[in-house]
Structures are given as structure tokens and as C-alpha cells.
N, CA, C, O and CB atoms as a CASP TS submission, in Angstrom:
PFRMAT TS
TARGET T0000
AUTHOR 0000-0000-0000
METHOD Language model
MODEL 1
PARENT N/A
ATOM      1  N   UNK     1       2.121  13.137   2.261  1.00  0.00           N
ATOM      2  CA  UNK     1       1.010  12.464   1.606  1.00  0.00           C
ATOM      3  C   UNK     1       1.006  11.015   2.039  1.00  0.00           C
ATOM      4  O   UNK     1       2.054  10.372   2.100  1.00  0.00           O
ATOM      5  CB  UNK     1       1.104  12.584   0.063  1.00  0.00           C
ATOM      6  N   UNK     2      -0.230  10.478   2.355  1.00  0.00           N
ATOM      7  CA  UNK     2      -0.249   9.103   2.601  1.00  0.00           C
ATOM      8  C   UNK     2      -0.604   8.450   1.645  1.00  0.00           C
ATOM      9  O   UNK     2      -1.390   9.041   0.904  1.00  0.00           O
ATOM     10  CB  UNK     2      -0.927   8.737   3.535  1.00  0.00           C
ATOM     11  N   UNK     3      -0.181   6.899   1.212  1.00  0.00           N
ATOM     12  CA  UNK     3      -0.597   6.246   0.221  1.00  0.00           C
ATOM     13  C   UNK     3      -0.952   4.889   0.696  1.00  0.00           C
ATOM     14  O   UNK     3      -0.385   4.457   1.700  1.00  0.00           O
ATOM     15  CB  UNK     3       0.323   6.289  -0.792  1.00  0.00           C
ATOM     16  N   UNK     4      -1.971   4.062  -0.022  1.00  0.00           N
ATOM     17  CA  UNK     4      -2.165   2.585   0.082  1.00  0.00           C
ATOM     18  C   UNK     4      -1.543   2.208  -1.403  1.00  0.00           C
ATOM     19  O   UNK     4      -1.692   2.655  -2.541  1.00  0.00           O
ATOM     20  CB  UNK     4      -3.912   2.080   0.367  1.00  0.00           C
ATOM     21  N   UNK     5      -0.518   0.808  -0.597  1.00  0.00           N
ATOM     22  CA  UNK     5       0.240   0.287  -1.339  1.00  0.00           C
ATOM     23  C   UNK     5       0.228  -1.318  -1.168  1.00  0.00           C
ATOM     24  O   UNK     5       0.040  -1.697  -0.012  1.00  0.00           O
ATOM     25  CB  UNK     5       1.422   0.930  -1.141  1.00  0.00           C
ATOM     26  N   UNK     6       0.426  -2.455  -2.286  1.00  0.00           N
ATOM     27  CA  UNK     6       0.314  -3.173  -1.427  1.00  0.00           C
ATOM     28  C   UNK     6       2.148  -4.008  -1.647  1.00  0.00           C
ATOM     29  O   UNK     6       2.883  -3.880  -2.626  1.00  0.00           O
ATOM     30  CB  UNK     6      -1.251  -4.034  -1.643  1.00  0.00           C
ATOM     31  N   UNK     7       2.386  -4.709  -0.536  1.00  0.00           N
ATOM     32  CA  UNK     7       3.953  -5.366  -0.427  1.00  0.00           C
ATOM     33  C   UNK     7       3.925  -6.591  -1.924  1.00  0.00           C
ATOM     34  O   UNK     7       2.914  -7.280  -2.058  1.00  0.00           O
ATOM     35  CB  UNK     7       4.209  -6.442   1.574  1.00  0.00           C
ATOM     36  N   UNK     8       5.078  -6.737  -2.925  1.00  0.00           N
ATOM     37  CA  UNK     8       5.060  -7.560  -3.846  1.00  0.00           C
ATOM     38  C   UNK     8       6.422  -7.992  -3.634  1.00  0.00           C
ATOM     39  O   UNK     8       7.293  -7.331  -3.068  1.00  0.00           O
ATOM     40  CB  UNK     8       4.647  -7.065  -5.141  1.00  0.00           C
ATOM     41  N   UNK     9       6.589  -9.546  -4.298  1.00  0.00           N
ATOM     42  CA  UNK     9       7.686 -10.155  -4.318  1.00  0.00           C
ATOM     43  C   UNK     9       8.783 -10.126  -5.548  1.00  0.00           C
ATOM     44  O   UNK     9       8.607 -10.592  -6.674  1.00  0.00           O
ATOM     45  CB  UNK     9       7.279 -11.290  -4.073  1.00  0.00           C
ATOM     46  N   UNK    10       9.951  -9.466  -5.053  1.00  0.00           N
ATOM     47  CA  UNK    10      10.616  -9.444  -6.190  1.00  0.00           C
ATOM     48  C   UNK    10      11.845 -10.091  -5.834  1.00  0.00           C
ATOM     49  O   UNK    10      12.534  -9.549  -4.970  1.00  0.00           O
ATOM     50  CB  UNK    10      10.753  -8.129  -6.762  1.00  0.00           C
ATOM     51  N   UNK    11      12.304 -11.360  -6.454  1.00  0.00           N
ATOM     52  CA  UNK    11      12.871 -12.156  -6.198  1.00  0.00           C
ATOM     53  C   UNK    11      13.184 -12.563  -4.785  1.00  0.00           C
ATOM     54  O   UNK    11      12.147 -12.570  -4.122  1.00  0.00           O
ATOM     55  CB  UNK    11      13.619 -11.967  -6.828  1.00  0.00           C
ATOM     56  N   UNK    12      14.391 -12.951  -3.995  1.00  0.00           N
ATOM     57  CA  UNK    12      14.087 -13.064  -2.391  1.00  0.00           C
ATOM     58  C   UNK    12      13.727 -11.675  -1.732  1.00  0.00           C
ATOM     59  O   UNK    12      13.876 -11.596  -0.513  1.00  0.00           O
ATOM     60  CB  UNK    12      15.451 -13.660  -1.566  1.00  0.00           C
ATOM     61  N   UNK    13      13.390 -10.866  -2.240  1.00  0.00           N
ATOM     62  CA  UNK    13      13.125  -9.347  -1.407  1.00  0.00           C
ATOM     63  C   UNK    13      11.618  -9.129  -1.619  1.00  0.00           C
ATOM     64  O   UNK    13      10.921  -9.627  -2.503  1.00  0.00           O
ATOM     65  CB  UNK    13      14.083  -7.837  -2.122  1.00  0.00           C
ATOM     66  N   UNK    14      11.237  -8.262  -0.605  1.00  0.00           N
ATOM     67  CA  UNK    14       9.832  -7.684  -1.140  1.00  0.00           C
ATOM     68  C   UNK    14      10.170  -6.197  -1.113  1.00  0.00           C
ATOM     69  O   UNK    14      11.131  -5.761  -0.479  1.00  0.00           O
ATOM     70  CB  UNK    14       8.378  -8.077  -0.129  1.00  0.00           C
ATOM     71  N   UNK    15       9.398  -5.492  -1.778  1.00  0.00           N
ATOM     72  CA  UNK    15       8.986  -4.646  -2.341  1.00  0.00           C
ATOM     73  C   UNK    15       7.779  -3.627  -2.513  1.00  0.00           C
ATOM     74  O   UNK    15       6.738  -4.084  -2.984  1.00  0.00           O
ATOM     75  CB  UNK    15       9.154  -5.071  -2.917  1.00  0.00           C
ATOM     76  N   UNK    16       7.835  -2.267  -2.166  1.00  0.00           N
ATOM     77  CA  UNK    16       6.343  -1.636  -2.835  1.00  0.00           C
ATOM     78  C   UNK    16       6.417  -0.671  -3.541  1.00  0.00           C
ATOM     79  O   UNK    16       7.274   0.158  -3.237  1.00  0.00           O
ATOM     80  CB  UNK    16       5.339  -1.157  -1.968  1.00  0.00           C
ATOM     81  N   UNK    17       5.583  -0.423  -4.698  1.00  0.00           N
ATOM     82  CA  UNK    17       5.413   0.615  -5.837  1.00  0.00           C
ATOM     83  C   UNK    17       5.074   1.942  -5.469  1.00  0.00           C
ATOM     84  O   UNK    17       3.966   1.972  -4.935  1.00  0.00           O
ATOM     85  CB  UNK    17       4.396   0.226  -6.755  1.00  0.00           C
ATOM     86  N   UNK    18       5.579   2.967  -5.552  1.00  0.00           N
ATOM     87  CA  UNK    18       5.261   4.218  -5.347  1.00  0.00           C
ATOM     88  C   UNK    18       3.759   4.884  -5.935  1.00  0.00           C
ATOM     89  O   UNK    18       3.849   4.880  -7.163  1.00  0.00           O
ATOM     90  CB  UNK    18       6.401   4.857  -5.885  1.00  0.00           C
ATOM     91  N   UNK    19       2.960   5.222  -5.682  1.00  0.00           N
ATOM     92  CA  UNK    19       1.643   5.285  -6.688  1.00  0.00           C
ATOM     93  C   UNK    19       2.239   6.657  -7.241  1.00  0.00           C
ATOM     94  O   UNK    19       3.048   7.380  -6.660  1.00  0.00           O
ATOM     95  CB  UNK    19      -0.210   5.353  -5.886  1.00  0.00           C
ATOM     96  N   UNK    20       1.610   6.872  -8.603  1.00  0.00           N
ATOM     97  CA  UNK    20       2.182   8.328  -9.551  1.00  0.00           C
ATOM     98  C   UNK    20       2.368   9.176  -8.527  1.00  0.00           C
ATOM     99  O   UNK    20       3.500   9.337  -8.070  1.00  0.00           O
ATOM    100  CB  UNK    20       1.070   9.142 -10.767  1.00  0.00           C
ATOM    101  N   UNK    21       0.955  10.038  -7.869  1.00  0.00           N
ATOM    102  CA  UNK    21       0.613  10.677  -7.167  1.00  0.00           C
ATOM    103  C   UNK    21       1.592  10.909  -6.228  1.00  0.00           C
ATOM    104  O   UNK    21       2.032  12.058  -6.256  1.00  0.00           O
ATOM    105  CB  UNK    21      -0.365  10.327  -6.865  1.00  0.00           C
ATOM    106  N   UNK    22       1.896  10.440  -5.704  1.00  0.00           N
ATOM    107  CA  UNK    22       2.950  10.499  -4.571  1.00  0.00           C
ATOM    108  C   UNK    22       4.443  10.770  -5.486  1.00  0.00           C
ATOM    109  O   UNK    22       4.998  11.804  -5.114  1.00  0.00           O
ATOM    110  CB  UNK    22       2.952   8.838  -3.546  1.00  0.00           C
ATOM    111  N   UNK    23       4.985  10.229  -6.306  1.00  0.00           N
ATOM    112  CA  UNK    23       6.038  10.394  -6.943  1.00  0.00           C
ATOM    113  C   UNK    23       6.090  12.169  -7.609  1.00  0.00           C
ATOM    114  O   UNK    23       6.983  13.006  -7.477  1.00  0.00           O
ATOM    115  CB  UNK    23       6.013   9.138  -8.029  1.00  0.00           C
ATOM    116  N   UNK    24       5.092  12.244  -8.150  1.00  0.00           N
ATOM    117  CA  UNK    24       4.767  13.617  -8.767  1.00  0.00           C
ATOM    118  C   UNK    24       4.763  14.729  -7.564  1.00  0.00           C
ATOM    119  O   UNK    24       5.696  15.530  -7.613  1.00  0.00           O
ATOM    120  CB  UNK    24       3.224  13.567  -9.561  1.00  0.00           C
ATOM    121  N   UNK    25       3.858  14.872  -6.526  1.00  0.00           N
ATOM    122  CA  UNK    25       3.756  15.453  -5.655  1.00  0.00           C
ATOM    123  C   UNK    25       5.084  15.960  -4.717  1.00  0.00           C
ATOM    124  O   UNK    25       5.243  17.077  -4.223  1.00  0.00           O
ATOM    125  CB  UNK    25       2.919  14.778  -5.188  1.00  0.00           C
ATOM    126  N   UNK    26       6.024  14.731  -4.626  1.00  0.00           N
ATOM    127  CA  UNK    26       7.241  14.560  -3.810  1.00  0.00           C
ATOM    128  C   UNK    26       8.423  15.015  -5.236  1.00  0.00           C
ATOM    129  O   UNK    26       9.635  14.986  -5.025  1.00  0.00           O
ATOM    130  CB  UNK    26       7.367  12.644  -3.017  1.00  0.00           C
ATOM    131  N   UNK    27       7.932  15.362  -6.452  1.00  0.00           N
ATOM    132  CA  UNK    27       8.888  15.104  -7.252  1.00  0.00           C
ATOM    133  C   UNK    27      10.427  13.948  -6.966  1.00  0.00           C
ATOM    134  O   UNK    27      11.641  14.129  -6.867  1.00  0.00           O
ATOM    135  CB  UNK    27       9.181  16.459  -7.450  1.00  0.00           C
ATOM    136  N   UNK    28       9.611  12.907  -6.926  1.00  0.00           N
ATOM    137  CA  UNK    28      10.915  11.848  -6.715  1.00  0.00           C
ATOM    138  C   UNK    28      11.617  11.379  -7.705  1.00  0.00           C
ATOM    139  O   UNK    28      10.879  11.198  -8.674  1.00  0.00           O
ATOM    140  CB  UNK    28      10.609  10.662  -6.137  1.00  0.00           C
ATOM    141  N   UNK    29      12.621  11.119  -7.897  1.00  0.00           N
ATOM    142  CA  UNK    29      13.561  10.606  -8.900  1.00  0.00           C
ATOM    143  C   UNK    29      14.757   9.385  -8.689  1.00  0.00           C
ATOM    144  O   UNK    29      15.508   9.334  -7.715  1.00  0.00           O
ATOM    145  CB  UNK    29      14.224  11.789  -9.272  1.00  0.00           C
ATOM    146  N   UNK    30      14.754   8.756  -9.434  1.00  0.00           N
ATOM    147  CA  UNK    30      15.158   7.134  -9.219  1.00  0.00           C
ATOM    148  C   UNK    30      16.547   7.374  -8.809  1.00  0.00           C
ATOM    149  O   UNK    30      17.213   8.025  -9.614  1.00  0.00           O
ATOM    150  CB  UNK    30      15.053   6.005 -10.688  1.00  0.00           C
ATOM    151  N   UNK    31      17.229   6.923  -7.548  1.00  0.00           N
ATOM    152  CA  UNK    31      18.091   7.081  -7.085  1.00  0.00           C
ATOM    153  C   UNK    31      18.100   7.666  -5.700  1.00  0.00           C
ATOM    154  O   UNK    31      18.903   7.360  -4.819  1.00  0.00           O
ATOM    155  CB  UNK    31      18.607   7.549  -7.865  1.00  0.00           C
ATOM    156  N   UNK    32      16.909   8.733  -5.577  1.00  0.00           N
ATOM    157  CA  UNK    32      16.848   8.960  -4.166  1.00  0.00           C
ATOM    158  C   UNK    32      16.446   8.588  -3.327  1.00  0.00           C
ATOM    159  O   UNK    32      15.416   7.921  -3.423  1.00  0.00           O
ATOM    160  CB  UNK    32      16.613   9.591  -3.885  1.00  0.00           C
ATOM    161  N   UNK    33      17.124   8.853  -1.890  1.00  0.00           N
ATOM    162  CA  UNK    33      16.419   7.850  -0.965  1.00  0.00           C
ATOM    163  C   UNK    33      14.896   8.857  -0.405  1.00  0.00           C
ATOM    164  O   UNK    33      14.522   9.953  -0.822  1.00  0.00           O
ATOM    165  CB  UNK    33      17.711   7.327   0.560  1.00  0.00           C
ATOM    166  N   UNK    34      14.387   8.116   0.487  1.00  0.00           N
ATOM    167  CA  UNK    34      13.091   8.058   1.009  1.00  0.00           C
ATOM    168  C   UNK    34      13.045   7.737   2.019  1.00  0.00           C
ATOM    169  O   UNK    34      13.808   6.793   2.220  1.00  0.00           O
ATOM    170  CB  UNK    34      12.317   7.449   0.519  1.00  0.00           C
ATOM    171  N   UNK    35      12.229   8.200   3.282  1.00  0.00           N
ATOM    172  CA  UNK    35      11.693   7.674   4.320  1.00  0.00           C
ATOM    173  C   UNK    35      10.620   7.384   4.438  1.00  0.00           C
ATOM    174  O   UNK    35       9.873   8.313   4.132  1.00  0.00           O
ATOM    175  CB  UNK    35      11.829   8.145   5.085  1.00  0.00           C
ATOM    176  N   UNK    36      10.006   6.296   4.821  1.00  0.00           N
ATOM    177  CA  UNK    36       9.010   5.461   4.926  1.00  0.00           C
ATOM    178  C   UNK    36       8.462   4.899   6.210  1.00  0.00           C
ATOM    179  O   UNK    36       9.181   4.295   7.007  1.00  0.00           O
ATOM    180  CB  UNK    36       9.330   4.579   4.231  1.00  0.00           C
ATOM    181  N   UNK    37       7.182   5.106   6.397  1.00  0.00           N
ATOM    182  CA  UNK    37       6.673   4.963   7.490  1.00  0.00           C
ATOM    183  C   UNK    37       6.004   3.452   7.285  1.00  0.00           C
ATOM    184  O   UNK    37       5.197   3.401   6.357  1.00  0.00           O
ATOM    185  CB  UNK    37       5.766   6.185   7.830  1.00  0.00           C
ATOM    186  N   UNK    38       6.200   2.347   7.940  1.00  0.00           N
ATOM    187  CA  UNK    38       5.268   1.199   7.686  1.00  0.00           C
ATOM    188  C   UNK    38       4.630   0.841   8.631  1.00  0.00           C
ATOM    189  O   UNK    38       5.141   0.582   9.721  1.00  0.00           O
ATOM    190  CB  UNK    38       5.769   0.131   7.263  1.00  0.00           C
ATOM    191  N   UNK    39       3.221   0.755   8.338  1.00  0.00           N
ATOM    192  CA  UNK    39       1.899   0.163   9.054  1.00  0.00           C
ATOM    193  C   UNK    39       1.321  -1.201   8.309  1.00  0.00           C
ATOM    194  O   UNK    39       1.294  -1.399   7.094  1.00  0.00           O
ATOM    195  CB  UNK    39       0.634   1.380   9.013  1.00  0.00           C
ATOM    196  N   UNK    40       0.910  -2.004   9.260  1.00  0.00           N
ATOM    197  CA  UNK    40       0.870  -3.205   8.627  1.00  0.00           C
ATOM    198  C   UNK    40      -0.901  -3.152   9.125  1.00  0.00           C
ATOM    199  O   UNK    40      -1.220  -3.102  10.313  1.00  0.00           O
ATOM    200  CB  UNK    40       2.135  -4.581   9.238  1.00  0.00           C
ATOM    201  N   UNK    41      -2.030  -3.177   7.867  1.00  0.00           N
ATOM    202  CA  UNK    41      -3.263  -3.084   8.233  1.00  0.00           C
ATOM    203  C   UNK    41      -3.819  -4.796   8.124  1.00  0.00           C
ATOM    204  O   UNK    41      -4.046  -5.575   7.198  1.00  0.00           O
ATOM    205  CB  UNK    41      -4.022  -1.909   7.238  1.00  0.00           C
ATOM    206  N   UNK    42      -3.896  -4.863   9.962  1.00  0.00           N
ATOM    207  CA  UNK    42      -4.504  -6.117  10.116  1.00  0.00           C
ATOM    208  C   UNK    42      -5.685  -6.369  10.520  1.00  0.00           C
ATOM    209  O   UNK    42      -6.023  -7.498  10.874  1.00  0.00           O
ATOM    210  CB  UNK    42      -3.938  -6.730  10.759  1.00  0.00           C
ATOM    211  N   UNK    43      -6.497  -5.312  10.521  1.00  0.00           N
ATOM    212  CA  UNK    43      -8.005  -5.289  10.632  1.00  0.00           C
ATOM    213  C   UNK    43      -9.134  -4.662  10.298  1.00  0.00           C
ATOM    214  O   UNK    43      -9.831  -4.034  11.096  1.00  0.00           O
ATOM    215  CB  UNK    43      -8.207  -5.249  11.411  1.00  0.00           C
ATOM    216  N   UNK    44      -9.393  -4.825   8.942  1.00  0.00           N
ATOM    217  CA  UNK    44     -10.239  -4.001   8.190  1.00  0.00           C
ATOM    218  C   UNK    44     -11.440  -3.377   9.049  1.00  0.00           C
ATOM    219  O   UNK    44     -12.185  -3.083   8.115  1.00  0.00           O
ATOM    220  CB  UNK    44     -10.756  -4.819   7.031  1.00  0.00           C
ATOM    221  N   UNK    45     -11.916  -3.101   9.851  1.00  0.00           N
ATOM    222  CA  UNK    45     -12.679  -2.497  10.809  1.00  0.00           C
ATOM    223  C   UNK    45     -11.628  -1.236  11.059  1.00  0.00           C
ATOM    224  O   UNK    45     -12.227  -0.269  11.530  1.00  0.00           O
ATOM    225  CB  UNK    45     -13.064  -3.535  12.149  1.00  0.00           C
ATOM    226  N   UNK    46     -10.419  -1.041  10.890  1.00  0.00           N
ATOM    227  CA  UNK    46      -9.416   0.056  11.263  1.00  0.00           C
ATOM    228  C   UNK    46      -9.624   0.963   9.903  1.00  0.00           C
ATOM    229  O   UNK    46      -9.554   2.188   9.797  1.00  0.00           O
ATOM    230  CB  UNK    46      -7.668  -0.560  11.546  1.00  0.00           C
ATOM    231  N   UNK    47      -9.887   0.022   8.951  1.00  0.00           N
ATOM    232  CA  UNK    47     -10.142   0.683   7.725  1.00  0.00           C
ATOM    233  C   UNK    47     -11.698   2.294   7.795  1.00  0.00           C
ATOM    234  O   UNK    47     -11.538   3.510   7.692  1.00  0.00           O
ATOM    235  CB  UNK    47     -10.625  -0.934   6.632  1.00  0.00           C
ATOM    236  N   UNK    48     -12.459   1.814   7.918  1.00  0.00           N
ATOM    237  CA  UNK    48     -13.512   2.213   7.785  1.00  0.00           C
ATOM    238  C   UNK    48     -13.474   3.906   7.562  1.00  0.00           C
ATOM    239  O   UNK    48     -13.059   4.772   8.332  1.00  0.00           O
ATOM    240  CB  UNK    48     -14.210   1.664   8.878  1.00  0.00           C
ATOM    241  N   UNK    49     -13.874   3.991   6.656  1.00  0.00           N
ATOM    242  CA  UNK    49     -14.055   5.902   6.495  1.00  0.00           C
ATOM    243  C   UNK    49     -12.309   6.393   5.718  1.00  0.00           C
ATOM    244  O   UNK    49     -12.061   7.508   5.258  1.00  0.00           O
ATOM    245  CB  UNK    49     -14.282   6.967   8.819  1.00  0.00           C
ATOM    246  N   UNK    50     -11.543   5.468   5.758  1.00  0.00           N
ATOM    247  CA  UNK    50     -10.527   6.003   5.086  1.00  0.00           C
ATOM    248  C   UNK    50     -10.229   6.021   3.744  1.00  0.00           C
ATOM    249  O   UNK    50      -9.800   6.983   3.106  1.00  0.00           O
ATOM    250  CB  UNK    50      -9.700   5.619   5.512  1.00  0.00           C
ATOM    251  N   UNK    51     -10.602   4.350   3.140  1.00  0.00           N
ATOM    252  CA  UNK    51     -10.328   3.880   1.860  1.00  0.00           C
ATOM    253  C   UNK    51     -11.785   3.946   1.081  1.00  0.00           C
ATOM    254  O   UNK    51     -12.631   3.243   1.633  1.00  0.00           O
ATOM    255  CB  UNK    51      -9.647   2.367   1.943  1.00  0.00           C
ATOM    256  N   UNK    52     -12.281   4.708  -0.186  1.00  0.00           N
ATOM    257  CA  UNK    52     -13.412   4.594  -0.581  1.00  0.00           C
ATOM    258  C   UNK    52     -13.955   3.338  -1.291  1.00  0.00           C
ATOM    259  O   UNK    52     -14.113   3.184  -2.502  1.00  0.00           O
ATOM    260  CB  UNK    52     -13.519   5.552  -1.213  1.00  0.00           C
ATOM    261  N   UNK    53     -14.234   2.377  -0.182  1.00  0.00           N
ATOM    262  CA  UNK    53     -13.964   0.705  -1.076  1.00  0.00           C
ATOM    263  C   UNK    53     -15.940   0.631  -1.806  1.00  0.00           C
ATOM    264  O   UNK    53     -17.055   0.948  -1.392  1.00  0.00           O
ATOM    265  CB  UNK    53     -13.415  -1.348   0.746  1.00  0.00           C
ATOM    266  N   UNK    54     -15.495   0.171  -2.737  1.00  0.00           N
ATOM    267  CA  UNK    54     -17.342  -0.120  -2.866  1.00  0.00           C
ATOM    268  C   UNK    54     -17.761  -1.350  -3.390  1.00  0.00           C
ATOM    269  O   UNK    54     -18.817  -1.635  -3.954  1.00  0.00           O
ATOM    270  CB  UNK    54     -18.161   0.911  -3.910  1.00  0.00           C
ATOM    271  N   UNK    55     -16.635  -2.145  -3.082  1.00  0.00           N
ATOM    272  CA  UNK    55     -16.994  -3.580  -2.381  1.00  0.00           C
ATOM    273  C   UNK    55     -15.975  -4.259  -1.513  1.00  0.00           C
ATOM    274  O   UNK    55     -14.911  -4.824  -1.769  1.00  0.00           O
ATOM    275  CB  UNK    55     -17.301  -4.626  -3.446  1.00  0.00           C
ATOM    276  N   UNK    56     -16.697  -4.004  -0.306  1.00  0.00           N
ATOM    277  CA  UNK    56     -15.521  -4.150   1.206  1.00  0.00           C
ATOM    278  C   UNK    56     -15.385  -5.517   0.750  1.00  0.00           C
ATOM    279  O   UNK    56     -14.382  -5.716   0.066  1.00  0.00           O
ATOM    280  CB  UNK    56     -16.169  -3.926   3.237  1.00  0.00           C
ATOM    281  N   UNK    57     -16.156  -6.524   0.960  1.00  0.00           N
ATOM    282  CA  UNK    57     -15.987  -7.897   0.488  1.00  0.00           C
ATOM    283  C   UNK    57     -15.192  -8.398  -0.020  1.00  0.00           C
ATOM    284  O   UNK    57     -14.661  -9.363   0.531  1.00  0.00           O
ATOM    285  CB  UNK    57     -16.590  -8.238  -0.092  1.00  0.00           C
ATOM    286  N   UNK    58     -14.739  -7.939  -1.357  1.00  0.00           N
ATOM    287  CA  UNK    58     -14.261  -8.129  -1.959  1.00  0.00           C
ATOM    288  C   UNK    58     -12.703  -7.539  -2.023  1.00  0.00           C
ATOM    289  O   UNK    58     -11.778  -8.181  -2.520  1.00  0.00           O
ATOM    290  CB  UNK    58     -15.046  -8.027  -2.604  1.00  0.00           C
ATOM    291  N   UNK    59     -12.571  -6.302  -1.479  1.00  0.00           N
ATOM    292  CA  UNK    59     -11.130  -6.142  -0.424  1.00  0.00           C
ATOM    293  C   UNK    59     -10.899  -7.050   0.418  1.00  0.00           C
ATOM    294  O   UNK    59      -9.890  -7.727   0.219  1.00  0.00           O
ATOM    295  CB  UNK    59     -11.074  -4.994   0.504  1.00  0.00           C
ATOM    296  N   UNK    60     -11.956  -7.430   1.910  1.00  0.00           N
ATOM    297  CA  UNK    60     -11.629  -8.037   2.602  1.00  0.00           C
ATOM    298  C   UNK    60     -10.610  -9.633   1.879  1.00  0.00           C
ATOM    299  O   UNK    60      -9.417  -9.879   2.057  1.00  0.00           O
ATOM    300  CB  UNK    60     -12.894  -8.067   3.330  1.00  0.00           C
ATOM    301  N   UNK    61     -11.639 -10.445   1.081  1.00  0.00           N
ATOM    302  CA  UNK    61     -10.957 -11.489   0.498  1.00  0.00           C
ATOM    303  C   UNK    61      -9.496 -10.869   0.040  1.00  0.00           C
ATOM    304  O   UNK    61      -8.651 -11.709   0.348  1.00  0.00           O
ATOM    305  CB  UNK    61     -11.849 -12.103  -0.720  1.00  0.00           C
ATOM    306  N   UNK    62      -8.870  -9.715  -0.580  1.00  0.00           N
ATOM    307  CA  UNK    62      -8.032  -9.685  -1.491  1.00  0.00           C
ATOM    308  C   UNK    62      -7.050  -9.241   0.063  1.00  0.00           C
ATOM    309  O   UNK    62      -5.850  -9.515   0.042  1.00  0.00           O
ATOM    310  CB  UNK    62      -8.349  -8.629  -3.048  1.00  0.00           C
ATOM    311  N   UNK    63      -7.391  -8.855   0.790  1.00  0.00           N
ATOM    312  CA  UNK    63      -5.993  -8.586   1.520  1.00  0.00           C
ATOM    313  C   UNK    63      -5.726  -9.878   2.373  1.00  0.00           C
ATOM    314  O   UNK    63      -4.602  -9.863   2.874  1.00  0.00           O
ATOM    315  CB  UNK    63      -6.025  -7.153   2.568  1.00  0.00           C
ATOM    316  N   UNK    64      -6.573 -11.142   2.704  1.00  0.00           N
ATOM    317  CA  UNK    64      -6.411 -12.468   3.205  1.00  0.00           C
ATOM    318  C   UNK    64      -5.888 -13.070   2.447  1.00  0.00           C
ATOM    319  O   UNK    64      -5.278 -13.998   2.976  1.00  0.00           O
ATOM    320  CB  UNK    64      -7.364 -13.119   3.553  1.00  0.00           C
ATOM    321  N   UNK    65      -5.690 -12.995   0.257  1.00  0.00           N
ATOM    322  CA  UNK    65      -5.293 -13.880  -0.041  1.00  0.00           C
ATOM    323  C   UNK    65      -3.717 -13.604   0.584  1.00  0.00           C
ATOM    324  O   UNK    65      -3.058 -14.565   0.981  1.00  0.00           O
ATOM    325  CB  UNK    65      -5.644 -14.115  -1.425  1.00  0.00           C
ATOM    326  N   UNK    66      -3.188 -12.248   0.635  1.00  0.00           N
ATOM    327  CA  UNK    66      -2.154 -11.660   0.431  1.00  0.00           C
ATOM    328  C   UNK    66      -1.170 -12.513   1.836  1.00  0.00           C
ATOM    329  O   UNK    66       0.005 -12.878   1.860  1.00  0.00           O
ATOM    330  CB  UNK    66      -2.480  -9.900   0.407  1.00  0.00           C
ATOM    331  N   UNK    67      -2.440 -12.608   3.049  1.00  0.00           N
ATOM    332  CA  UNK    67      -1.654 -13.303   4.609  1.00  0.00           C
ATOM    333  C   UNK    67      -1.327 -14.716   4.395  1.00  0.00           C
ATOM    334  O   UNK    67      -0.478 -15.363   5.009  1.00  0.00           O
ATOM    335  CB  UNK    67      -2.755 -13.329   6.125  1.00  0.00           C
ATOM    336  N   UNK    68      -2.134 -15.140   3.411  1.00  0.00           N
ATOM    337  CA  UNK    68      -1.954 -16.919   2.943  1.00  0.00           C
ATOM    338  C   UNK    68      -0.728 -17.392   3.100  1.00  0.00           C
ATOM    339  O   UNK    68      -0.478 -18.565   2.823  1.00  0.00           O
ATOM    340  CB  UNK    68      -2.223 -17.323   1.370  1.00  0.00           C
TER
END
């Protein structure tokens, strides 16, 4: 299963949240490990037809504040 997630700061480390969906599906449980594939989306034009956004705009701004 693929998920959009976004990277958060937790103390000097970063971090990302598992969405339910994926936890439920994978039945995951705290302690196990995981493999993880990371893609770093740097051009919302790559986006198009994947994410059902229904205000790109307003994504676009929210993933620039994130490069700040």
C-alpha cells in the first residue's frame, strides 16, 4: 500500500506518522520494524492524477512552507 505522509520534527530527529489505513491493513504493531521506501515529491506537476487535491493551490503553498 502506498501512503502520503508528511516528514515532522521530533526533537533533533525527524519523523513520519503511519496513516490508520496502512497500520490496519499491514496489521502493524509498535515495536516492529518496517521497510520504507522514500520519495521526496519536488514537483507538484509529478503529482497530477494521483492525490485527489481540490485545492492544488493551496497544497502547492503547504508543501513550500514545509522547504522553508
Amino acid at each position: 500500500m502506498n501512503a502520503k505522509t508528511t516528514v515532522k520534527c521530533w526533537g533533533n530527529s525527524l519523523g513520519v506518522v503511519l496513516p490508520k489505513a496502512l497500520v490496519d491493513e499491514e496489521e502493524l504493531k509498535e515495536g516492529e520494524e518496517v521497510e520504507i521506501t522514500v520519495r521526496k515529491i519536488s514537483d507538484v506537476r509529478s503529482l497530477r492524477g494521483k492525490y485527489p487535491f481540490k485545492n492544488l493551490q493551496h497544497e502547492k503553498e503547504k508543501m513550500k512552507r514545509g522547504w522553508q
